[in-house]
C-alpha positions in Angstrom: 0.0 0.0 0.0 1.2 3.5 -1.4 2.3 5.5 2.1 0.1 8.7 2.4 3.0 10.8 2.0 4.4 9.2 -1.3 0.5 10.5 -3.0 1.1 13.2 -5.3 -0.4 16.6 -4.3 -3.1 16.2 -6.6 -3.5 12.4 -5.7 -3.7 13.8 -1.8 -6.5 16.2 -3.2 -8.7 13.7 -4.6 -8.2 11.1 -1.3 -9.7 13.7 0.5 -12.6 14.7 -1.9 -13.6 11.3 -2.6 -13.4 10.3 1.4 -10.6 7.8 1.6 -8.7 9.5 3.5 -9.7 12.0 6.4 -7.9 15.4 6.2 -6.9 14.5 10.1 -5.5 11.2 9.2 -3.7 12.7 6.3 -2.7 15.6 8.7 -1.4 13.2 11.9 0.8 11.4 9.0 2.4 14.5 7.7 3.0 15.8 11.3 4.9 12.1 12.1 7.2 12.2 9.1 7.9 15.9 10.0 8.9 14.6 13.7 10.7 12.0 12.1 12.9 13.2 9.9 13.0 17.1 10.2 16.1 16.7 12.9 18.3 15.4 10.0 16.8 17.3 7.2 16.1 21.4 8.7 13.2 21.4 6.3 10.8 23.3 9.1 11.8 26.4 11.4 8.2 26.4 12.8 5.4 23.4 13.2 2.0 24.3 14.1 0.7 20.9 14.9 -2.2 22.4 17.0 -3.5 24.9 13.8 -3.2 22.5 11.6 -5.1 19.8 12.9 -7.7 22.3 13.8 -7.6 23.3 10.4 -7.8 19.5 9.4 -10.9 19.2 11.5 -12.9 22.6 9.9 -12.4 20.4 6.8 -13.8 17.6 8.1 -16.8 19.3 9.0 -16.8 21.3 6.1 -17.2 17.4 3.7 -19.7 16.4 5.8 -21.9 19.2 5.1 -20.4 19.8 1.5 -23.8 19.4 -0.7 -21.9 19.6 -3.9 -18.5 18.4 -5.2 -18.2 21.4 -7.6 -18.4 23.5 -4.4 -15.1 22.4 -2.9 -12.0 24.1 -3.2 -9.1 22.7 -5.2 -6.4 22.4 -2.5 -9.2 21.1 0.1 -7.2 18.8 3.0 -4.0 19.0 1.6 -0.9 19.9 4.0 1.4 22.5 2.6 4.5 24.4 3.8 5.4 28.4 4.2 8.5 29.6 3.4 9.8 31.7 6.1 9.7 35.1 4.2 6.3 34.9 3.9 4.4 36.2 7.2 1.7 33.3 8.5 -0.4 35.0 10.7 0.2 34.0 14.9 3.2 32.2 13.9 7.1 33.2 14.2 8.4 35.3 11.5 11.9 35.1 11.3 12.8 35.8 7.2 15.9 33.2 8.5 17.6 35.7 10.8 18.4 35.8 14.5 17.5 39.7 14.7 14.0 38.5 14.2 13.8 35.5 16.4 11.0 37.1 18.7 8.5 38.6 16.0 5.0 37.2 15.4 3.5 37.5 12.0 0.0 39.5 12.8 -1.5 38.9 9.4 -1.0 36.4 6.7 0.8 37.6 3.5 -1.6 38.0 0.5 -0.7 34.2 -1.3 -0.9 32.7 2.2 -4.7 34.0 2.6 -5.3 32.4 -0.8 -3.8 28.9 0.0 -6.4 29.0 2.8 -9.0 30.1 1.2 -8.5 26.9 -1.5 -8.5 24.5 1.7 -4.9 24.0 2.2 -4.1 23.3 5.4 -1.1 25.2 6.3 1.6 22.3 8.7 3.9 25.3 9.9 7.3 27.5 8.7 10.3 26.2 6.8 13.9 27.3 7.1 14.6 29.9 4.5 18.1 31.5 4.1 18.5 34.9 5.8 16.4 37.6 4.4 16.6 35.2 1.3 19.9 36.6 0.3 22.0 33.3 -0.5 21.8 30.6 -2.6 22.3 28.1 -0.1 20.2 27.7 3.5 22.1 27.5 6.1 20.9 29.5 9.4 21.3 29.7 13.0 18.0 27.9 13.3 19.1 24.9 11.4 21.0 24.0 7.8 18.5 22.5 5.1 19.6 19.6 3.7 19.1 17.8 0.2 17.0 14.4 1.8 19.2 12.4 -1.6 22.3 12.9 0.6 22.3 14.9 4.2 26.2 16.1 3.6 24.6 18.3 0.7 22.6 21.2 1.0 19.3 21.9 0.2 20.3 25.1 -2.0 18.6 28.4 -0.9 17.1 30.6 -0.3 13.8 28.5 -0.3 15.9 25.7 0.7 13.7 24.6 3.7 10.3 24.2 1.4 12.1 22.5 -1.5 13.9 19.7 1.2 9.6 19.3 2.9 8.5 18.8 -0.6 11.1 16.3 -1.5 11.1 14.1 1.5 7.2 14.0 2.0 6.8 16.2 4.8 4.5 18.5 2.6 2.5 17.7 -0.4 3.6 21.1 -1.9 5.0 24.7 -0.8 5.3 27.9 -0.7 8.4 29.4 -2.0 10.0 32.5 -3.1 12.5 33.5 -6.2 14.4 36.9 -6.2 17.5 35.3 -8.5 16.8 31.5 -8.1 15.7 31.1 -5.1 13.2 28.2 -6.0 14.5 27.2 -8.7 17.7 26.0 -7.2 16.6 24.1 -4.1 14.3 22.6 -6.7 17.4 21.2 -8.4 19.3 20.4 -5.2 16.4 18.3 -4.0 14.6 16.7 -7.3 11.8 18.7 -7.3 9.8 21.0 -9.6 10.1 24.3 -8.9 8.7 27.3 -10.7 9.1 31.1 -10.9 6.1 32.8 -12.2 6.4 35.6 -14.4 6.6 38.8 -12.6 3.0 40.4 -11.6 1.3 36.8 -12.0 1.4 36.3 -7.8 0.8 39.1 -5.2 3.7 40.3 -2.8 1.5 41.9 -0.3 2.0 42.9 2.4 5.9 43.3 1.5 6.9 44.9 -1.9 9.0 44.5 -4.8 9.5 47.8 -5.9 12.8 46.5 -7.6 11.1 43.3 -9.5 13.2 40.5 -8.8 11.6 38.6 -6.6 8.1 36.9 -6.9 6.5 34.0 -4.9 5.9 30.7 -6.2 5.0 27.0 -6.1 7.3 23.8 -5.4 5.8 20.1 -5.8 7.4 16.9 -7.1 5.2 16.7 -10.8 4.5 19.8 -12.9 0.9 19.1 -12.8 1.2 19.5 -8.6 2.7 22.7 -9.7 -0.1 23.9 -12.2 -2.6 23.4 -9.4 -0.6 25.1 -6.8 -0.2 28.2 -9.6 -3.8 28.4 -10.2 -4.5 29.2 -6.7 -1.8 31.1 -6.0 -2.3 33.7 -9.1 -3.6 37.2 -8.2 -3.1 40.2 -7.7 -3.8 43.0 -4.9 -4.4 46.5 -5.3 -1.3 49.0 -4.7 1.0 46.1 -6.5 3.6 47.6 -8.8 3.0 45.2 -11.2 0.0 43.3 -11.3 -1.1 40.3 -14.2 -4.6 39.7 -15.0 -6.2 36.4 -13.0 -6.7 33.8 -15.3 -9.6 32.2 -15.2 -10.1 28.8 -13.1 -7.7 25.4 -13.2 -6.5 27.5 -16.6 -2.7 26.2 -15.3 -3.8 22.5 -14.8 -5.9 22.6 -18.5 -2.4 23.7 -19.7 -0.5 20.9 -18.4 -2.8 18.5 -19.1 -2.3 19.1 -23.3 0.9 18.9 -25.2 2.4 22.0 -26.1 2.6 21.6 -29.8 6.4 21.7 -32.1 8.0 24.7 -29.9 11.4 26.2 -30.7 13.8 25.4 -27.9 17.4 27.1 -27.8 20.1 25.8 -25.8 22.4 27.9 -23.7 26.2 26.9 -24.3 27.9 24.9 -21.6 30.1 27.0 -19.2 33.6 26.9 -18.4 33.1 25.7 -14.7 29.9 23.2 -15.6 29.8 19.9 -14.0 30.0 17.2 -16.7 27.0 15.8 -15.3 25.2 19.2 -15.3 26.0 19.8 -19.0 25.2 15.7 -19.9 21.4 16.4 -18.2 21.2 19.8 -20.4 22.8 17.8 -23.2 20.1 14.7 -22.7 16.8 17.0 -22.1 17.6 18.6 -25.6 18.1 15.5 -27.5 15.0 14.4 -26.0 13.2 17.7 -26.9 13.8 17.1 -30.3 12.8 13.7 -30.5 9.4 14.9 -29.3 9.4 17.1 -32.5 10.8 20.5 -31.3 13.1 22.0 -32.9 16.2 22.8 -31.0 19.2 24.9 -32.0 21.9 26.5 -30.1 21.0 29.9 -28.1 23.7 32.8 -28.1 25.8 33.0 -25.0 25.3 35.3 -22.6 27.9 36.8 -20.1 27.1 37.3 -16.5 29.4 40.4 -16.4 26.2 42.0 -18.9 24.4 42.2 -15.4 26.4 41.3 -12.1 27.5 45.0 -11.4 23.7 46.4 -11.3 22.3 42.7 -10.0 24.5 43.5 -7.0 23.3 47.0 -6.3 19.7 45.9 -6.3 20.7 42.9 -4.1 22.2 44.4 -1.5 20.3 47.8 -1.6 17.3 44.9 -0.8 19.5 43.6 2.0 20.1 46.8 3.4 16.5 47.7 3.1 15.2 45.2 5.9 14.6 47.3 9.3 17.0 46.1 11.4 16.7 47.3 15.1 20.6 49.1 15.1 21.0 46.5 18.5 20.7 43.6 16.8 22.9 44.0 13.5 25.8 41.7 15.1 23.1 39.2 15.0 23.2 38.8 11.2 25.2 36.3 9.0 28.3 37.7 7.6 27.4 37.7 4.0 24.0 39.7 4.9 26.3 42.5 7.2 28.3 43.1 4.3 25.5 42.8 1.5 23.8 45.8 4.0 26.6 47.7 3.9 26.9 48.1 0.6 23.6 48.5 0.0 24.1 51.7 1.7 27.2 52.9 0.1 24.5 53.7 -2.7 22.6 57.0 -3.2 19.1 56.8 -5.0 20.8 58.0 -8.3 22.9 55.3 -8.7 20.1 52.8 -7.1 18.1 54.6 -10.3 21.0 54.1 -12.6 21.5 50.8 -12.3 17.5 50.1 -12.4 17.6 51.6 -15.9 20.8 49.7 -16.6 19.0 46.5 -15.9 15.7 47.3 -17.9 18.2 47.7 -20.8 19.7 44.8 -20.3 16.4 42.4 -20.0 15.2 44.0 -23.2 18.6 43.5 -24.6 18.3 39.7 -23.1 14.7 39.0 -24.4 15.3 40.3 -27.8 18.3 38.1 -28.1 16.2 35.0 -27.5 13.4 36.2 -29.1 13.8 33.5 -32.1 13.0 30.4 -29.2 9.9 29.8 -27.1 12.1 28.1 -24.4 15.5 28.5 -23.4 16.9 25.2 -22.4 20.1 24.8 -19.5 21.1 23.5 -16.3 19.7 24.8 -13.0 23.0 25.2 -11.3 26.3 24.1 -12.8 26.7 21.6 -9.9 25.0 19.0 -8.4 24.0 19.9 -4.8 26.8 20.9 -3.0 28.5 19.7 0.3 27.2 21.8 3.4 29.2 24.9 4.0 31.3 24.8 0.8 30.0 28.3 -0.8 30.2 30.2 2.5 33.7 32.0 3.4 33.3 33.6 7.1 36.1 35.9 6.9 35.3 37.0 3.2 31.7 37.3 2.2 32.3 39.1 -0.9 33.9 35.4 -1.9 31.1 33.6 -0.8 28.8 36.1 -2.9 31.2 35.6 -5.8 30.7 31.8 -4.9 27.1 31.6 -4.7 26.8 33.6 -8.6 29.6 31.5 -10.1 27.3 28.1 -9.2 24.2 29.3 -10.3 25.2 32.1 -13.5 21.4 31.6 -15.2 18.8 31.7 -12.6 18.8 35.4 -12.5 18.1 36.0 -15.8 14.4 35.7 -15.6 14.5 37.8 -12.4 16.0 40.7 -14.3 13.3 40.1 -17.1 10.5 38.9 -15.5 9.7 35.6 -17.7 8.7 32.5 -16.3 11.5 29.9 -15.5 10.9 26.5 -14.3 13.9 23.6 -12.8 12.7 20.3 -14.0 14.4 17.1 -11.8 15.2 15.5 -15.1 18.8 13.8 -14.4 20.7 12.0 -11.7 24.2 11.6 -11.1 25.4 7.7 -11.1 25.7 8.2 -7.3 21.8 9.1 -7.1 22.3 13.0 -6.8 19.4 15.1 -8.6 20.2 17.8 -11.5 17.6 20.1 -12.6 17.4 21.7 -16.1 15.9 24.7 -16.5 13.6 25.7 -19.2 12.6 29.8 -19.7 9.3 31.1 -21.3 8.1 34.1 -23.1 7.0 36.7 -20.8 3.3 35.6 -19.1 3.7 32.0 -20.4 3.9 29.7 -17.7 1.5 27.8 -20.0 3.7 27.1 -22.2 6.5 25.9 -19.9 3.9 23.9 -17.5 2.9 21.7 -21.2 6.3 21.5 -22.2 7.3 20.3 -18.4 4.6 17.6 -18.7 5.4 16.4 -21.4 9.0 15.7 -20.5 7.6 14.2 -17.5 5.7 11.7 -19.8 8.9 10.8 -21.6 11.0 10.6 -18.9 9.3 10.1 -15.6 11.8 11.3 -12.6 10.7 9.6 -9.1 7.0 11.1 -7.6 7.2 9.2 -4.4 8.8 11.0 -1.1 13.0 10.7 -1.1 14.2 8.8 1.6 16.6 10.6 3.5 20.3 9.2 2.5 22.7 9.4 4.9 25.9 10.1 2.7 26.4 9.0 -0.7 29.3 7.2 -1.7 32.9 9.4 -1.0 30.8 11.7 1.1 31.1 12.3 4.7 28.7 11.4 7.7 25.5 13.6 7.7 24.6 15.4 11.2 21.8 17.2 12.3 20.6 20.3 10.9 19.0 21.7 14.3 15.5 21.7 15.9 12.5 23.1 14.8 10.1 25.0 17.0 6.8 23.6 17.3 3.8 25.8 18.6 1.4 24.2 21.4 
C-alpha cells in the first residue's frame, strides 16, 4: 500500500474529496514524518501541529456538510508548507535571521490568505536563508539539507520548502524566487520548482519595488505545480506590477495538453559546468527534439552584462530590511556586508543601475526572441556539500561563490519571464540535476505543457526521497537543528 506521504499533491487532493482519506488522518501522518525526519533534514523552522489539525478538523466538518463536489476548493485537506519570508499569521516570522527571532506574523501575506481560502491546510514555517539573500540555506536555526544525501545542502534561499516537498513532509509549498531562489533548491532536491512571471502572484504585504523577486510554487510533478499556480495567481491593489487572474484550473488545463512543435534554444555549456550538469542539459535537448521541437543552439550570454547592477539591487534589498541598530551583530556575515553596501548607494545610482537593468532584460529578451524556451542547467553543480559556498572571513567570496554556481537563474529575475527547474537527471551516485527551461514573458503555460510532457517521456521519481545518509565518497551527515513547534 502507497504510504500517504508518497501520494502526489493532486492524488492527496482527490483522497480527500472522494473520502478515503480523512484530512486528520492525512494531517497526523504528515505531522509524524515531520517529527521523524525534520532533525536530519532542517526542512521546518516552525510546526503548528495544534493549527493544523484544527484546520484538518474545519475540513472535516466542512465534507460532511459539503452538498456539492463542484463547491469544494481545489487544495481542500491537503498539507502544505510556508516559506519563512512569507508572514503566517500567529506564527514566528523570522525571514531566517536571529534579529528576528521574537516577531510574530500579525497577518497572513496576500498568497498565504489564498492557499487557505482553496483548503490548504497550512503544517507550519520552513527554514529559509536569511532575508533570502543566498543561494544556499544555512541559518542559525538549522542547515537544510538535500533528503538524496544529508552532507549536501538543500540550495537556498527556499531551501527549507524545496527539502519538505522532496522528502514527503509537505504535499507542496510555498516558495520564493528573487535570482533563483526556487529554482535551485528545486534542483538540489529533485523537485519541480517554478518562478512565475513577474506580476502573476501578489507580494502583499511586502513589496518589490525592484522586481526581482516573486512568490511561487514547489511540488514533485509539474501538474502539482499547475494546481498550486492556479490558486496562487492574483493580484492586490497597490501592486507595482499586477497580471490579469486567469480564469479557473487555466494552469492545470495547460498541463494536461501537449504543447505543440515549440522552438527550444540551448544555452552553451560553461567553463566551470559539471560534466554531469551539462550531460542532463545535453540529454533533455536530444529528447526535446525527438518529441518534434526544434532545438538549436541559443547565443551565450555573459554574467558580467548584469552582475554590477544585480548587486546593487541585491544588497540595496538587504540593506532595506529594518533592522533594530542593537541587533545587526546578530546577522550572518554575508548579509552585514550585503547591507553595507547597499548603503554605500545613493538613489541616483540605485536609479541608474535600475535603468541599466531594464536595458539589459530588453537587450536579453530580444536576443532569445527567435525560441519559445531557453533550455540549461539549474546550477552548474550538483547539490553541494554543506558549508562549501560560504567564506566567514570574506563574504564578498562567498557572494562571488554563490553567482559563479548558479550564473542563469537570474536571468528571468531581471526580465520577468517565467523559468521552471525540472528534476530530469541524476548523477550515477543518485544526486538530482535540474534543467531549467525559460518562457516568453506571461507563459507559464507554455512551460507547465512543455514540463509535462517531459515528465511523460521521462518520468523522474513522484514518491517522497528517503533521507540518504551520505552518498558514496561523502562524509557522515549530522543534524541540521531543531524546529520550534507551537502548542
Amino acid at each position: 500500500m502507497t504510504d500517504l506521504h508518497d501520494l502526489t499533491l493532486t492524488e492527496q487532493a482527490a483522497a480527500i474529496r472522494g473520502r478515503t482519506v480523512s484530512p486528520t488522518e492525512l494531517v497526523d501522518h504528515h505531522l509524524r514524518r515531520i517529527e521523524e525526519s525534520n532533525g536530519a533534514l532542517g526542512a521546518y523552522r516552525t510546526v503548528d501541529a495544534s493549527g493544523a489539525r484544527r484546520a484538518a478538523a474545519a475540513v472535516e466538518a466542512r465534507l460532511a456538510a459539503a452538498r456539492d463536489e463542484e463547491e469544494l476548493p481545489p487544495l481542500l485537506g491537503v498539507p502544505l508548507s510556508v516559506k519563512d519570508t512569507w508572514p503566517v499569521a500567529g506564527l514566528p516570522f523570522t525571514a531566517g535571521s536571529a534579529a528576528f527571532d521574537d516577531r510574530t506574523a500579525p497577518a497572513d501575506a496576500a498568497v498565504v490568505g489564498t492557499l487557505r481560502a482553496a483548503g490548504a491546510v497550512l503544517l507550519g514555517t520552513t527554514t529559509a536563508a536569511e532575508f533570502g539573500c543566498s543561494s544556499y540555506t544555512e541559518t542559525v536555526f538549522a542547515t537544510a539539507r538535500s533528503p538524496h544525501d544529508l552532507t549536501r545542502g538543500a540550495g537556498g534561499s527556499s531551501g527549507g520548502a524545496a527539502a519538505s516537498v522532496a522528502a514527503g513532509l509537505a504535499a507542496g509549498a510555498l516558495g520564493s524566487d528573487g535570482g533563483g531562489s526556487i529554482r535551485i533548491p528545486a534542483a538540489a532536491c529533485g523537485v519541480v520548482g517554478l518562478k512565475p512571471s513577474r506580476g502573476r502572484v501578489s507580494p502583499a504585504p511586502a513589496t518589490d519595488a525592484l522586481g526581482l523577486a516573486t512568490a511561487g510554487p514547489l511540488a514533485r510533478t509539474v501538474a502539482d505545480t499547475a494546481l498550486l499556480l492556479d490558486v496562487m495567481a492574483g493580484s492586490t491593489p497597490g501592486d507595482a506590477a499586477a497580471l490579469p487572474t486567469p480564469p479557473a484550473g487555466y494552469f492545470r488545463a495547460r498541463a494536461g495538453r501537449g504543447p505543440g512543435p515549440l522552438r527550444i534554444g540551448v544555452l552553451p555549456r560553461t567553463a566551470g559546468q559539471h560534466p554531469e550538469a551539462a550531460l542532463a542539459c545535453r540529454r533533455t535537448a536530444d529528447l526535446l527534439a525527438g518529441l518534434g521541437h526544434h532545438v538549436a543552439d541559443a547565443p551565450p550570454y555573459d554574467p558580467a552584462e548584469y552582475l554590477a547592477d544585480f548587486t546593487v539591487l541585491w544588497s540595496v534589498l538587504a540593506a532595506a530590511v529594518p533592522v533594530p541598530p542593537a541587533r545587526e551583530a546578530l546577522l550572518a556575515p554575508l548579509t552585514r556586508w550585503l547591507r553595507e553596501r547597499g548603503r554605500e548607494h545613493d538613489a541616483v545610482r540605485l536609479y541608474t543601475a535600475m535603468a541599466s537593468l531594464s536595458a539589459t532584460a530588453r537587450a536579453l529578451c530580444r536576443r532569445y526572441a527567435g525560441f519559445d524556451a531557453v533550455l540549461s542547467p539549474t546550477t552548474d553543480q550538483p547539490p553541494l556539500p554543506v558549508g562549501s559556498l560560504t567564506d566567514p572571513d570574506d563574504p564578498g567570496r562567498t557572494f562571488l561563490r554563490m553567482l559563479a554556481h548558479t550564473p542563469r537563474t537570474p536571468l528571468a529575475n531581471l526580465t520577468g519571464q517565467p523559468s521552471i527547474s525540472l528534476p530530469l537527471h541524476r548523477t550515477p551516485d543518485g544526486l538530482p540535476v535540474g534543467v531549467m527551461l525559460t518562457g516568453r514573458l506571461h507563459e507559464e503555460g507554455v512551460l507547465l505543457s512543455l514540463g509535462a510532457q517531459l515528465e511523460r517521456a521521462r518520468p523522474w521519481p513522484r514518491h517522497a526521497a528517503r533521507p540518504v545518509a551520505a552518498r558514496p565518497g561523502g562524509a557522515p551527515g549530522h543534524g541540521s537543528g531543531n524546529c520550534r513547534v507551537v502548542p
